[in-house]
mmJSON file of the N, C-alpha and C atoms, coordinates in Angstrom:
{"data_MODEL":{"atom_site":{
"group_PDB":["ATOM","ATOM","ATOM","ATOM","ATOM","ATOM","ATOM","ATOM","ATOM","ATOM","ATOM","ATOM","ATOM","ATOM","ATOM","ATOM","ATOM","ATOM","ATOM","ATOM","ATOM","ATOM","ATOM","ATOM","ATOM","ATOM","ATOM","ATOM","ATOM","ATOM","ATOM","ATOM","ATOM","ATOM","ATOM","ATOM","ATOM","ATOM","ATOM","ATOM","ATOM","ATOM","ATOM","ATOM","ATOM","ATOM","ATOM","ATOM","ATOM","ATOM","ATOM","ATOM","ATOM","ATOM","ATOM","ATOM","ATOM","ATOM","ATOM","ATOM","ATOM","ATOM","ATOM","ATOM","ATOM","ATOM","ATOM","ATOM","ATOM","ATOM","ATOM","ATOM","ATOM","ATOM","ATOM","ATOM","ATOM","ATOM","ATOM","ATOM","ATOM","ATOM","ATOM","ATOM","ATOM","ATOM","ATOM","ATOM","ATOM","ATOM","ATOM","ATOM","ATOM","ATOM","ATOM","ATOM","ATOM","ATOM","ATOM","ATOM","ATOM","ATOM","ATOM","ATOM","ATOM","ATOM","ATOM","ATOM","ATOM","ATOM","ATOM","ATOM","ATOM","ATOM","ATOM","ATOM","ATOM","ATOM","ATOM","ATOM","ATOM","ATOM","ATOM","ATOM","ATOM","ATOM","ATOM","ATOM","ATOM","ATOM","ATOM","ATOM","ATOM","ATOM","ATOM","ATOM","ATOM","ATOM","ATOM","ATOM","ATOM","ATOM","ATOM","ATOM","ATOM","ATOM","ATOM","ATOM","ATOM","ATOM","ATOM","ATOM","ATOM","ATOM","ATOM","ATOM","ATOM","ATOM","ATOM","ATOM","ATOM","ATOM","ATOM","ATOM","ATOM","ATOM","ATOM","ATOM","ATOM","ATOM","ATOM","ATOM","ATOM","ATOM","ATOM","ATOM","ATOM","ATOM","ATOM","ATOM","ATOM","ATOM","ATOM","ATOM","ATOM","ATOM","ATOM","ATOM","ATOM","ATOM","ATOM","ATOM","ATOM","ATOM","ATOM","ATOM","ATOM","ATOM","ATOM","ATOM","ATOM","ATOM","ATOM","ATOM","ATOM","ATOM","ATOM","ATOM","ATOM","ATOM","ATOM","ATOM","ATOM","ATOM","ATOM","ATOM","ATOM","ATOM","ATOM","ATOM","ATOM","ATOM","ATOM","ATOM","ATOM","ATOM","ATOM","ATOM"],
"id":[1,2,3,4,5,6,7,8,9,10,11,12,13,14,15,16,17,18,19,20,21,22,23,24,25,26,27,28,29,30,31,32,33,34,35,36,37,38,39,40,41,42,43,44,45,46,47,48,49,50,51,52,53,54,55,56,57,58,59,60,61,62,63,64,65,66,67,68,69,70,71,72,73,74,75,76,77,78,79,80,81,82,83,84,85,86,87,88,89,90,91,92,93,94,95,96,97,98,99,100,101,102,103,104,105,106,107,108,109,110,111,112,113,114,115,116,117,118,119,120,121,122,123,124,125,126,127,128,129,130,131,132,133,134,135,136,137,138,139,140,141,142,143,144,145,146,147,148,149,150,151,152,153,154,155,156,157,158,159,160,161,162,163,164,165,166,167,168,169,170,171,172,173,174,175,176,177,178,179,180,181,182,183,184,185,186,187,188,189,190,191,192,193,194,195,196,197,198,199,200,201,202,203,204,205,206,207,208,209,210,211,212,213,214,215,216,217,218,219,220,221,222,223,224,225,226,227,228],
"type_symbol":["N","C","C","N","C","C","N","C","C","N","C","C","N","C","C","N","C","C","N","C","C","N","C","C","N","C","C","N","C","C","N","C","C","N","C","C","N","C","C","N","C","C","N","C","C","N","C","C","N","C","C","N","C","C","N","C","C","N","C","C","N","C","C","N","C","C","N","C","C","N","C","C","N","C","C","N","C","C","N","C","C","N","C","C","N","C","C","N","C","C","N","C","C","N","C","C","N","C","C","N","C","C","N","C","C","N","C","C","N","C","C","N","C","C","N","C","C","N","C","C","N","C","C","N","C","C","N","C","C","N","C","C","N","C","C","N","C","C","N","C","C","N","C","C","N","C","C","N","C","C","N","C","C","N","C","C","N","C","C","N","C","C","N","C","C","N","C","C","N","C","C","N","C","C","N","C","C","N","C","C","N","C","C","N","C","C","N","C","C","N","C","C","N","C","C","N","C","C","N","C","C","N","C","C","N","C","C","N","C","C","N","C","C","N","C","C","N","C","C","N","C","C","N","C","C","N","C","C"],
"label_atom_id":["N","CA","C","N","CA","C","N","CA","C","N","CA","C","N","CA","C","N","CA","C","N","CA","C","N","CA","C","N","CA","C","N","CA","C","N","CA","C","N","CA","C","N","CA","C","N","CA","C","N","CA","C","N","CA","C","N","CA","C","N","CA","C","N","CA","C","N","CA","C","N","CA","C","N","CA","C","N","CA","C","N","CA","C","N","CA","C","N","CA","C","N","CA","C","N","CA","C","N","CA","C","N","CA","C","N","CA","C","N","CA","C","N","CA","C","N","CA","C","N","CA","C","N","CA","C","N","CA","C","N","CA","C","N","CA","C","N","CA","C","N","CA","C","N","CA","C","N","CA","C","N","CA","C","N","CA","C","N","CA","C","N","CA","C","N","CA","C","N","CA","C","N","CA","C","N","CA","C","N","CA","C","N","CA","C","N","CA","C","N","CA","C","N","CA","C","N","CA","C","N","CA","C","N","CA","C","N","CA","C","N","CA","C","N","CA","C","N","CA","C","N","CA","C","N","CA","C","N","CA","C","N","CA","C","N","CA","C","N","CA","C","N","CA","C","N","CA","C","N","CA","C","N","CA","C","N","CA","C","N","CA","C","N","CA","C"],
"label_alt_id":[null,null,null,null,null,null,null,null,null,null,null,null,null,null,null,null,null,null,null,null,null,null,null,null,null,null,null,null,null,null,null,null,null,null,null,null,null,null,null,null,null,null,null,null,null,null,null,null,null,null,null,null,null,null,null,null,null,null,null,null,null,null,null,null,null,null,null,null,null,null,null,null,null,null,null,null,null,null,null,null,null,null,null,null,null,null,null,null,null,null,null,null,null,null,null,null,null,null,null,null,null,null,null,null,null,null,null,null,null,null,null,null,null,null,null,null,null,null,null,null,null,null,null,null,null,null,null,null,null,null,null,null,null,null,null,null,null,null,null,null,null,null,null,null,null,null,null,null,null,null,null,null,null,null,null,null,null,null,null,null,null,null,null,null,null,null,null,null,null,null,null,null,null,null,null,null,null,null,null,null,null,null,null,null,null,null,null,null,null,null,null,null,null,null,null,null,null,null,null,null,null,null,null,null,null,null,null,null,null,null,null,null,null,null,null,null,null,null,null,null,null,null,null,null,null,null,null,null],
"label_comp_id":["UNK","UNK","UNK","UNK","UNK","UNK","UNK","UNK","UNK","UNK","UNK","UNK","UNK","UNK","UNK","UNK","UNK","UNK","UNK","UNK","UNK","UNK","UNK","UNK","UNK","UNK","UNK","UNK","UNK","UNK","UNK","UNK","UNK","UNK","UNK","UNK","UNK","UNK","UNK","UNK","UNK","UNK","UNK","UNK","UNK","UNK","UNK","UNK","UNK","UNK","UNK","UNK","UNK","UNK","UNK","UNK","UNK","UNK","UNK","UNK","UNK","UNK","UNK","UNK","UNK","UNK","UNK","UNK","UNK","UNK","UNK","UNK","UNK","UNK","UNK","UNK","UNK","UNK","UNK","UNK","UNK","UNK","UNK","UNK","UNK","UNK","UNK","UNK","UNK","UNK","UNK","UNK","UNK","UNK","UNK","UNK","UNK","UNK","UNK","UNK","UNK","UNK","UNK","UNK","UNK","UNK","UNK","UNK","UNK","UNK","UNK","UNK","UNK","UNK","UNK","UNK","UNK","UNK","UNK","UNK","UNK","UNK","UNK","UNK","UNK","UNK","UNK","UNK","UNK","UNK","UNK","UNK","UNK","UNK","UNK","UNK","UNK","UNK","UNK","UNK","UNK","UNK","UNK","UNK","UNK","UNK","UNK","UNK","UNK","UNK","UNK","UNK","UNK","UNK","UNK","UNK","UNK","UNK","UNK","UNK","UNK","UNK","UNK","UNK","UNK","UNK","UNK","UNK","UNK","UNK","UNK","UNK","UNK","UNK","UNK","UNK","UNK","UNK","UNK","UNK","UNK","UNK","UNK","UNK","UNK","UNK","UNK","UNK","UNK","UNK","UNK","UNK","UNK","UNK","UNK","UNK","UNK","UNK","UNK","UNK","UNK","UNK","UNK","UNK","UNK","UNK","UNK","UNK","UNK","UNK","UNK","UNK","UNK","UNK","UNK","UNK","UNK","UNK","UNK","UNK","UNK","UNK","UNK","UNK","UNK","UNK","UNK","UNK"],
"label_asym_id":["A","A","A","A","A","A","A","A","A","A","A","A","A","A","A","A","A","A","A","A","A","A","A","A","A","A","A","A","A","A","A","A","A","A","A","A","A","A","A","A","A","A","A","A","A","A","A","A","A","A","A","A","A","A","A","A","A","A","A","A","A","A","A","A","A","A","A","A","A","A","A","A","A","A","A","A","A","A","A","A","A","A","A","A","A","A","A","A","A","A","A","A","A","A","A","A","A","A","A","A","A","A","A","A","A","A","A","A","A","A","A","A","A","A","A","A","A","A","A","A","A","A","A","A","A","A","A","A","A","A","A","A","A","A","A","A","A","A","A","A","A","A","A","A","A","A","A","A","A","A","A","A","A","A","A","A","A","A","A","A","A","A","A","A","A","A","A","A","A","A","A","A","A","A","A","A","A","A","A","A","A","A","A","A","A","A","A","A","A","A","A","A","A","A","A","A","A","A","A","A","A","A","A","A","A","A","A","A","A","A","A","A","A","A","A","A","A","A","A","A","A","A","A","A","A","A","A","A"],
"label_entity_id":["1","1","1","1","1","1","1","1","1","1","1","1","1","1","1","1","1","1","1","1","1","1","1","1","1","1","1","1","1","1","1","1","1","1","1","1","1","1","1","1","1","1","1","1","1","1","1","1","1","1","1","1","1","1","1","1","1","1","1","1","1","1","1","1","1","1","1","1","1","1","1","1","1","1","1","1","1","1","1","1","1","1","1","1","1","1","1","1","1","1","1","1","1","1","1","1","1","1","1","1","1","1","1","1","1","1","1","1","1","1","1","1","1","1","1","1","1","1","1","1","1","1","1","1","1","1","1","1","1","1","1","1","1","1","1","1","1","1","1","1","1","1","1","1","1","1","1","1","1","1","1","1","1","1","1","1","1","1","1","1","1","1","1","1","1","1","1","1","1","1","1","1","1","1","1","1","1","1","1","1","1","1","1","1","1","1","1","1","1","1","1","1","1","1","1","1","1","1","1","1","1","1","1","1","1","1","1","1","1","1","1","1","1","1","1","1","1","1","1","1","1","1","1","1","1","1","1","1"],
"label_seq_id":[1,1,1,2,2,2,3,3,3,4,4,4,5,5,5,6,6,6,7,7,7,8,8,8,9,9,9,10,10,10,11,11,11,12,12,12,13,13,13,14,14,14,15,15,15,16,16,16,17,17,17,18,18,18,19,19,19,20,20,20,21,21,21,22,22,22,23,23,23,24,24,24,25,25,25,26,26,26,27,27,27,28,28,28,29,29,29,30,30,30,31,31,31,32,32,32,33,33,33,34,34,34,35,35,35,36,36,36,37,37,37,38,38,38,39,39,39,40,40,40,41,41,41,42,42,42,43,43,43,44,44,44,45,45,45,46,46,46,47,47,47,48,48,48,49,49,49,50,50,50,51,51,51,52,52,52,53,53,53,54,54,54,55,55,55,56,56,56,57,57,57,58,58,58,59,59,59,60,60,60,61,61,61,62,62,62,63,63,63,64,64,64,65,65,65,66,66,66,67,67,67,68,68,68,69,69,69,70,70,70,71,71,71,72,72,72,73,73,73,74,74,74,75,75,75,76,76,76],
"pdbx_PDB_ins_code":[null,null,null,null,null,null,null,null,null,null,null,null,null,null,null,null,null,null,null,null,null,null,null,null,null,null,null,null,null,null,null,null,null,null,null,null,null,null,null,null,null,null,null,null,null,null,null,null,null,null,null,null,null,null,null,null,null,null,null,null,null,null,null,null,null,null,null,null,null,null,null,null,null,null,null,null,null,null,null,null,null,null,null,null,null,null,null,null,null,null,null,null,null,null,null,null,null,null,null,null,null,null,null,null,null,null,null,null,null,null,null,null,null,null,null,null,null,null,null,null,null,null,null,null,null,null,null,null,null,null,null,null,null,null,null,null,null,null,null,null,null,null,null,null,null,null,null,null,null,null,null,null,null,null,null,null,null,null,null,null,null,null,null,null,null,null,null,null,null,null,null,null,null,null,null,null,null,null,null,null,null,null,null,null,null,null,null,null,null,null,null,null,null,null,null,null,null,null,null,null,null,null,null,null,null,null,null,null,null,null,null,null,null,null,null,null,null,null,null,null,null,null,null,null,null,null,null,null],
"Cartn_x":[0.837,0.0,0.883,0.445,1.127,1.043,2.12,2.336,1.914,1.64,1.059,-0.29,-0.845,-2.428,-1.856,-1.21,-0.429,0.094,0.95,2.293,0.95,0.118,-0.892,-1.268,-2.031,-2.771,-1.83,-0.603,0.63,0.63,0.97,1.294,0.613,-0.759,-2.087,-2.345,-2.474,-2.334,-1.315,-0.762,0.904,1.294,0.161,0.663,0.054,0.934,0.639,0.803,-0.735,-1.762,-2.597,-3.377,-3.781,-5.145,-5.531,-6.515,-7.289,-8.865,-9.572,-9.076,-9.569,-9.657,-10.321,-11.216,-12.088,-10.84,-10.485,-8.969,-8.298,-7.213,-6.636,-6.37,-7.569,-7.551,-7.904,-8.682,-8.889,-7.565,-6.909,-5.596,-4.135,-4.575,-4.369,-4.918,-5.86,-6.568,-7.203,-7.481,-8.38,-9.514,-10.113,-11.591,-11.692,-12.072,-12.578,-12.383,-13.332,-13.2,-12.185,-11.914,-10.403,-9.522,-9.016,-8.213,-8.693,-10.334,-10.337,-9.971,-10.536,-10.431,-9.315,-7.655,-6.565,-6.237,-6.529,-6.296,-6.537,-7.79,-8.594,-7.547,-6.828,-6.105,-7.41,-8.308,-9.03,-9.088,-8.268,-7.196,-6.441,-5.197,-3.799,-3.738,-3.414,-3.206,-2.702,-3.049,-2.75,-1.218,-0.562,0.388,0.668,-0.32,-0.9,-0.755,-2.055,-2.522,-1.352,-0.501,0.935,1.825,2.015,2.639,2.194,0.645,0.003,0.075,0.372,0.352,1.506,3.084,3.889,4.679,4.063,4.538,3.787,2.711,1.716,2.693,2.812,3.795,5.284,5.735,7.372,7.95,7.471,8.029,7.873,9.091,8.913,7.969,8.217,7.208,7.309,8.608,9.375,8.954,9.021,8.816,7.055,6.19,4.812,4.945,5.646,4.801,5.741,6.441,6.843,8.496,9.15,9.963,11.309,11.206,12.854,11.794,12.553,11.999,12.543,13.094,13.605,12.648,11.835,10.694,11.236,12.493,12.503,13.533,13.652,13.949,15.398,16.505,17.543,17.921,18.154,18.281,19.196,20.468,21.529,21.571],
"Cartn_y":[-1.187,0.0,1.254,2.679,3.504,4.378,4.594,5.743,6.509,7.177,8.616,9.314,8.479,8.908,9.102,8.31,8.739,9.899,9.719,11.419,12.488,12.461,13.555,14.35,13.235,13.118,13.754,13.267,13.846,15.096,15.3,17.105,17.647,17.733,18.296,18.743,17.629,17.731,18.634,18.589,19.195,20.551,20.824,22.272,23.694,24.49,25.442,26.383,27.349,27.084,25.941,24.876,24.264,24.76,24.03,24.624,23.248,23.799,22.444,22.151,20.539,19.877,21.113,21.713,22.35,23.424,24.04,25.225,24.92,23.975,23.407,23.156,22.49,21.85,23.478,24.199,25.355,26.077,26.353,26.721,26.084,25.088,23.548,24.102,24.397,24.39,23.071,22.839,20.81,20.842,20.31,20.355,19.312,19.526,19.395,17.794,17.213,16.154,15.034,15.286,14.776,14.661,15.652,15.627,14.821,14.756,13.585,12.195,11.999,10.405,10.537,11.267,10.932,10.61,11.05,10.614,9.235,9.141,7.839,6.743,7.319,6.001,5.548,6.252,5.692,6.201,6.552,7.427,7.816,7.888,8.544,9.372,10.726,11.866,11.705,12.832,12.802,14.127,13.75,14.448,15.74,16.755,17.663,18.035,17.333,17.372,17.008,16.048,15.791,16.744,17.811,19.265,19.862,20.474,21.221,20.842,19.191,19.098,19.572,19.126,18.563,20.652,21.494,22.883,23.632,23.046,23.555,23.171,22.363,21.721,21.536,22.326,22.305,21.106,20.088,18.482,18.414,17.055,16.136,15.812,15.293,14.121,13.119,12.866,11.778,11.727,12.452,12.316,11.439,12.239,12.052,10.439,10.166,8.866,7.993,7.899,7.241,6.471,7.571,6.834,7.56,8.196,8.803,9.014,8.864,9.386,10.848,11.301,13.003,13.825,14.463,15.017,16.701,17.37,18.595,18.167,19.068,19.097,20.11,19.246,20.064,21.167,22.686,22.75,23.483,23.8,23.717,25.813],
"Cartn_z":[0.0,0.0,0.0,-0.494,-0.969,0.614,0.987,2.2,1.642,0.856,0.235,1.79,1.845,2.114,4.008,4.39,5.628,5.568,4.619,4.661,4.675,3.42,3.565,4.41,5.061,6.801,7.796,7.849,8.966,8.672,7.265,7.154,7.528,7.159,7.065,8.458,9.285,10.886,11.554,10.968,11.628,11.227,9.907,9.607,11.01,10.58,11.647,10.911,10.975,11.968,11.28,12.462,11.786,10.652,10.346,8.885,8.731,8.122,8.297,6.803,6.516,5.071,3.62,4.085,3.23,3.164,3.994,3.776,3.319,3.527,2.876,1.519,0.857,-0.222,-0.956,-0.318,-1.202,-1.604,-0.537,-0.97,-1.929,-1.946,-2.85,-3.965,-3.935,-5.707,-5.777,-5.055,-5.157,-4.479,-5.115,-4.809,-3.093,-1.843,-0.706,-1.062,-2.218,-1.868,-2.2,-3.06,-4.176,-2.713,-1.915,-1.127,0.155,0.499,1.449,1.145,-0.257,-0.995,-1.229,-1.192,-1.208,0.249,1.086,2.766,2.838,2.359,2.904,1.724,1.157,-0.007,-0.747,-1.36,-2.176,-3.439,-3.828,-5.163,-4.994,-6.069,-6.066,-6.57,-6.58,-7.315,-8.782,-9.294,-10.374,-10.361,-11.358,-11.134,-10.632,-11.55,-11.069,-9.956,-9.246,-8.199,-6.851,-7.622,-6.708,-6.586,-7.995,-7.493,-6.785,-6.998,-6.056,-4.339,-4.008,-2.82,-2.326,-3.069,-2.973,-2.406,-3.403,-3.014,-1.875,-1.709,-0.693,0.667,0.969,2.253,2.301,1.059,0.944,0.685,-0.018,0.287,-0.904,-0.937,-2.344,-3.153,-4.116,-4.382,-4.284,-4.511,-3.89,-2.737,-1.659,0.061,0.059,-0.361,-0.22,-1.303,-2.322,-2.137,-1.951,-0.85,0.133,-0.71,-1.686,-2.369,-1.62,-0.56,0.015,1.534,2.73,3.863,4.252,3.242,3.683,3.147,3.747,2.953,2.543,2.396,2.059,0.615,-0.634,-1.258,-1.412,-1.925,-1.392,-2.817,-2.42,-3.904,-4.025,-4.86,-4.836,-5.419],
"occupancy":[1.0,1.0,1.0,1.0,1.0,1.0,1.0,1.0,1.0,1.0,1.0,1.0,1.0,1.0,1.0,1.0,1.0,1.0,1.0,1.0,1.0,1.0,1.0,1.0,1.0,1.0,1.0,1.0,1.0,1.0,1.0,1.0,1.0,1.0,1.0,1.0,1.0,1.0,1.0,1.0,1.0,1.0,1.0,1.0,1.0,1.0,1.0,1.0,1.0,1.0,1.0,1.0,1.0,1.0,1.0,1.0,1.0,1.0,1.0,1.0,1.0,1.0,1.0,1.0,1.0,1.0,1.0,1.0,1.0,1.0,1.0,1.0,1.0,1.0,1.0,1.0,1.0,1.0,1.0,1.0,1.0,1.0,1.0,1.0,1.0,1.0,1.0,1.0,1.0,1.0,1.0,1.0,1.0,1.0,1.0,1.0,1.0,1.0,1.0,1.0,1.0,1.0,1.0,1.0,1.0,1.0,1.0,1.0,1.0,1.0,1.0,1.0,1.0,1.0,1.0,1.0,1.0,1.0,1.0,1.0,1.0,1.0,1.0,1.0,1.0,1.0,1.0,1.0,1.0,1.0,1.0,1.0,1.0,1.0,1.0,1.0,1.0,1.0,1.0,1.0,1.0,1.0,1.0,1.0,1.0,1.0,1.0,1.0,1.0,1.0,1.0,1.0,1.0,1.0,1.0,1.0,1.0,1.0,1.0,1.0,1.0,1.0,1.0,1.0,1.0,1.0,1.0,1.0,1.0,1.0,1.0,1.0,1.0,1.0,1.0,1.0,1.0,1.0,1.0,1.0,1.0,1.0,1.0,1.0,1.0,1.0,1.0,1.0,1.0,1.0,1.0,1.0,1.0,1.0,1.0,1.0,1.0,1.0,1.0,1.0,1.0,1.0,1.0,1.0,1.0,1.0,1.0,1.0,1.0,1.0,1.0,1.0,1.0,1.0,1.0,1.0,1.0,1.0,1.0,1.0,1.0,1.0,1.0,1.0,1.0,1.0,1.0,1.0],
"B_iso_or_equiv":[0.0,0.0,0.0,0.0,0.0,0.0,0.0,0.0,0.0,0.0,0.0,0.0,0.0,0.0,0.0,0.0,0.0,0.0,0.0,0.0,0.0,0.0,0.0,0.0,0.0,0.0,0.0,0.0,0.0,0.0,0.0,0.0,0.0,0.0,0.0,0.0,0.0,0.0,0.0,0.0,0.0,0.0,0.0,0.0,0.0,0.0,0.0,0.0,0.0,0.0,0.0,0.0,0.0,0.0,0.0,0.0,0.0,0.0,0.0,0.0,0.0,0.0,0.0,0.0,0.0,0.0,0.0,0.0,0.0,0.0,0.0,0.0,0.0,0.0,0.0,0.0,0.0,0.0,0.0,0.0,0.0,0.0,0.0,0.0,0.0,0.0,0.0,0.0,0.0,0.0,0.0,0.0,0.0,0.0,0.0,0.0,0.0,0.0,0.0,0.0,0.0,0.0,0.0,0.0,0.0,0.0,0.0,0.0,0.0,0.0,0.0,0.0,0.0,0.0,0.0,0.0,0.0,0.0,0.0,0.0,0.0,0.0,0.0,0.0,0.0,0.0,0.0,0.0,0.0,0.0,0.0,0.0,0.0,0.0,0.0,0.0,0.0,0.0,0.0,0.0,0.0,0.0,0.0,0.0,0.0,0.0,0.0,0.0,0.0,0.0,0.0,0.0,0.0,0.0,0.0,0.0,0.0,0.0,0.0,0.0,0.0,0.0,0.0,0.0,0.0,0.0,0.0,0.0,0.0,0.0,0.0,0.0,0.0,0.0,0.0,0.0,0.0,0.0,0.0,0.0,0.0,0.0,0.0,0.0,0.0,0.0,0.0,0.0,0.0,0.0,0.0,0.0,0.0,0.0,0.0,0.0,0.0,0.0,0.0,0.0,0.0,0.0,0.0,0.0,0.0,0.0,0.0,0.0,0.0,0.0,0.0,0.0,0.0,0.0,0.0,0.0,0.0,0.0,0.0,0.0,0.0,0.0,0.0,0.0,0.0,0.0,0.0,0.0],
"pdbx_formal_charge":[null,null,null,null,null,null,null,null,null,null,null,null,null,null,null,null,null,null,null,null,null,null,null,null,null,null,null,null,null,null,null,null,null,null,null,null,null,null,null,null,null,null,null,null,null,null,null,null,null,null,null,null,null,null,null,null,null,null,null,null,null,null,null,null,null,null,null,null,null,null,null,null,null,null,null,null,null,null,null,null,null,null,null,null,null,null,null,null,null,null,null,null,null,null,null,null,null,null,null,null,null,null,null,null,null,null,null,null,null,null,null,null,null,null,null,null,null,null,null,null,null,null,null,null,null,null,null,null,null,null,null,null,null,null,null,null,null,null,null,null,null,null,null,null,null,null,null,null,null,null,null,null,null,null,null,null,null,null,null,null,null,null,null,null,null,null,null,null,null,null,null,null,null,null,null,null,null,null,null,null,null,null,null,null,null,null,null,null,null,null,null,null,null,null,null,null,null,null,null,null,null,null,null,null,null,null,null,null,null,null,null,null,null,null,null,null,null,null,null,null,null,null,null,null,null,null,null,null],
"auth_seq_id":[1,1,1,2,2,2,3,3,3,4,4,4,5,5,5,6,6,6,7,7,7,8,8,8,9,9,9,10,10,10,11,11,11,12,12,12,13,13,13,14,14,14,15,15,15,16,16,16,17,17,17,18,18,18,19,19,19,20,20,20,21,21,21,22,22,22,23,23,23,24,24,24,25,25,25,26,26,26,27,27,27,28,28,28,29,29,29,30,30,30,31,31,31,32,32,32,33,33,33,34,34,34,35,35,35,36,36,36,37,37,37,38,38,38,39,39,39,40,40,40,41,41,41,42,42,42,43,43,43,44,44,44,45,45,45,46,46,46,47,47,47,48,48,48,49,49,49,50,50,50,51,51,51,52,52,52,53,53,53,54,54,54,55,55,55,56,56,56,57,57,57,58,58,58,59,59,59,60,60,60,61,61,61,62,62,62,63,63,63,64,64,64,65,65,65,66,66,66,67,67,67,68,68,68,69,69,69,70,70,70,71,71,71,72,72,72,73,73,73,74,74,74,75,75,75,76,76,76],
"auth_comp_id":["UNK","UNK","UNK","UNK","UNK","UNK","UNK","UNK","UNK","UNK","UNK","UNK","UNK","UNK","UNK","UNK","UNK","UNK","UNK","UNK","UNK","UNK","UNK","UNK","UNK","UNK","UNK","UNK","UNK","UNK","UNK","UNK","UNK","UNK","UNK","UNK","UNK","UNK","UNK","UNK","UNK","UNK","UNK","UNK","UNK","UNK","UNK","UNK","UNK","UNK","UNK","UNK","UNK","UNK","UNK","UNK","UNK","UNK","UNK","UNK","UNK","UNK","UNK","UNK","UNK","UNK","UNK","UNK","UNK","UNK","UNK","UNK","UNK","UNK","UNK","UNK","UNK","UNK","UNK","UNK","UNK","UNK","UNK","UNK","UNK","UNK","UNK","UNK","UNK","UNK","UNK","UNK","UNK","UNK","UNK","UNK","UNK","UNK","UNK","UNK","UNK","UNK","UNK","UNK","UNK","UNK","UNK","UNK","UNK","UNK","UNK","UNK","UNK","UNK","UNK","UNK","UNK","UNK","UNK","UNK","UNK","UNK","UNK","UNK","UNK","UNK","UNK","UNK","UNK","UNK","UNK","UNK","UNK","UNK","UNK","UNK","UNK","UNK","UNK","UNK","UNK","UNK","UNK","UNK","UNK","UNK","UNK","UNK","UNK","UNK","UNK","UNK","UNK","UNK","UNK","UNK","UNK","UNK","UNK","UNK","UNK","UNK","UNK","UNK","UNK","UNK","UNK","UNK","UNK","UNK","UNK","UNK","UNK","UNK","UNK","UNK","UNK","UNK","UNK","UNK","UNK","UNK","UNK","UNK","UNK","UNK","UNK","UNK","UNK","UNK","UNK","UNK","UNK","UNK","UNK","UNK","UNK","UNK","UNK","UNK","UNK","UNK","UNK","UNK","UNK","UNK","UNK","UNK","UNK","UNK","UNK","UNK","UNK","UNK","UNK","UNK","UNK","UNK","UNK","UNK","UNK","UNK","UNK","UNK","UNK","UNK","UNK","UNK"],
"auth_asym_id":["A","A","A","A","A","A","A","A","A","A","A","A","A","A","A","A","A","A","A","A","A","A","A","A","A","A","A","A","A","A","A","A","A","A","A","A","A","A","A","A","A","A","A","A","A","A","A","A","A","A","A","A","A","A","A","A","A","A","A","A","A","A","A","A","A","A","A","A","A","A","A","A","A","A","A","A","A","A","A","A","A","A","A","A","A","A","A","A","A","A","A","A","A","A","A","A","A","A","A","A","A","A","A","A","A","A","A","A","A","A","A","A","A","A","A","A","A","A","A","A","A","A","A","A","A","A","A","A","A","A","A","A","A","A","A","A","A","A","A","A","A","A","A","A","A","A","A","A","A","A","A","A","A","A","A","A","A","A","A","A","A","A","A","A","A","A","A","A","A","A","A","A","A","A","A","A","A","A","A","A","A","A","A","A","A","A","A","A","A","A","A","A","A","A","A","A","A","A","A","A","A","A","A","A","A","A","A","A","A","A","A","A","A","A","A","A","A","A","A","A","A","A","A","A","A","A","A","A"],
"auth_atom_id":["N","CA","C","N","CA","C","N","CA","C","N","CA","C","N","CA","C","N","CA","C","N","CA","C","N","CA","C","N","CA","C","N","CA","C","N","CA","C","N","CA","C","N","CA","C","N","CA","C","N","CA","C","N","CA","C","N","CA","C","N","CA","C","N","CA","C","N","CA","C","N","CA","C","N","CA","C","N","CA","C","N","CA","C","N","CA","C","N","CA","C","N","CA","C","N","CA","C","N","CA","C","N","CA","C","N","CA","C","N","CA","C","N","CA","C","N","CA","C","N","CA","C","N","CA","C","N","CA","C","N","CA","C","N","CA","C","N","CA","C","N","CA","C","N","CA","C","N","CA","C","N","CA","C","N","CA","C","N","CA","C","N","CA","C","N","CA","C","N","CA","C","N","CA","C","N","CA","C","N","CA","C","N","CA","C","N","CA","C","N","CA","C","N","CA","C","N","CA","C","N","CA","C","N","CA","C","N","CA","C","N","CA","C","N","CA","C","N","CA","C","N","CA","C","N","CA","C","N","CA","C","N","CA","C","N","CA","C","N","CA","C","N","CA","C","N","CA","C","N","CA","C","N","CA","C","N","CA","C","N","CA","C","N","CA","C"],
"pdbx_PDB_model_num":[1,1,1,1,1,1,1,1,1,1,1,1,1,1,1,1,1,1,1,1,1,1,1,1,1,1,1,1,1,1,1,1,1,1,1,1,1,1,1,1,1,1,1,1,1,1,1,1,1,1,1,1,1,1,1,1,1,1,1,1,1,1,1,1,1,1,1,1,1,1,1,1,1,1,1,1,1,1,1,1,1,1,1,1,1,1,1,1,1,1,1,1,1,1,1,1,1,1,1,1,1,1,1,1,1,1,1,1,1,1,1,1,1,1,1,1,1,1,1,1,1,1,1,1,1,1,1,1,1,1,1,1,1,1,1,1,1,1,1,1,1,1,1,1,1,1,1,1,1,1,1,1,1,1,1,1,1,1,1,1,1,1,1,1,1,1,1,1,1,1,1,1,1,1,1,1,1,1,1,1,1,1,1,1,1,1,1,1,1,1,1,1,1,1,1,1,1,1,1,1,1,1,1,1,1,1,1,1,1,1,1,1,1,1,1,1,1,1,1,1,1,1,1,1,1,1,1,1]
}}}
């Protein structure tokens, strides 16, 4: 199973200040529900939708779907 829908969930929780799902995803550019049914692992993003997460929270993409455990992007 894809860590994706974990990493999500952790950030999401963890951002400060926190912000509900509906905030979130608005500021995402993703529709409320797209971003619950990625929590719940009942779809995988679409690439897209994997940038939009991936800059929203400063992290990989690599990090979010579970292919490096360093979730910041180093950039030279």
């Amino acid at each position: 199973m894809s860590e994706f829908p974990e990493r999500l969930r952790r950030l999401r929780e963890n951002m400060r200040p926190v912000r509900s799902m509906t905030v979130t995803s608005q500021l995402m550019g993703l529709h409320p529900d797209m971003l619950r049914r990625y929590e719940r692992g009942e779809v995988e993003p679409s690439m897209g939708a994997l940038y939009k997460i991936a800059d929203y929270y400063g992290v990989s993409t690599d990090y979010l779907m579970g292919r490096t455990n360093f979730p910041f992007v180093h950039r030279l």
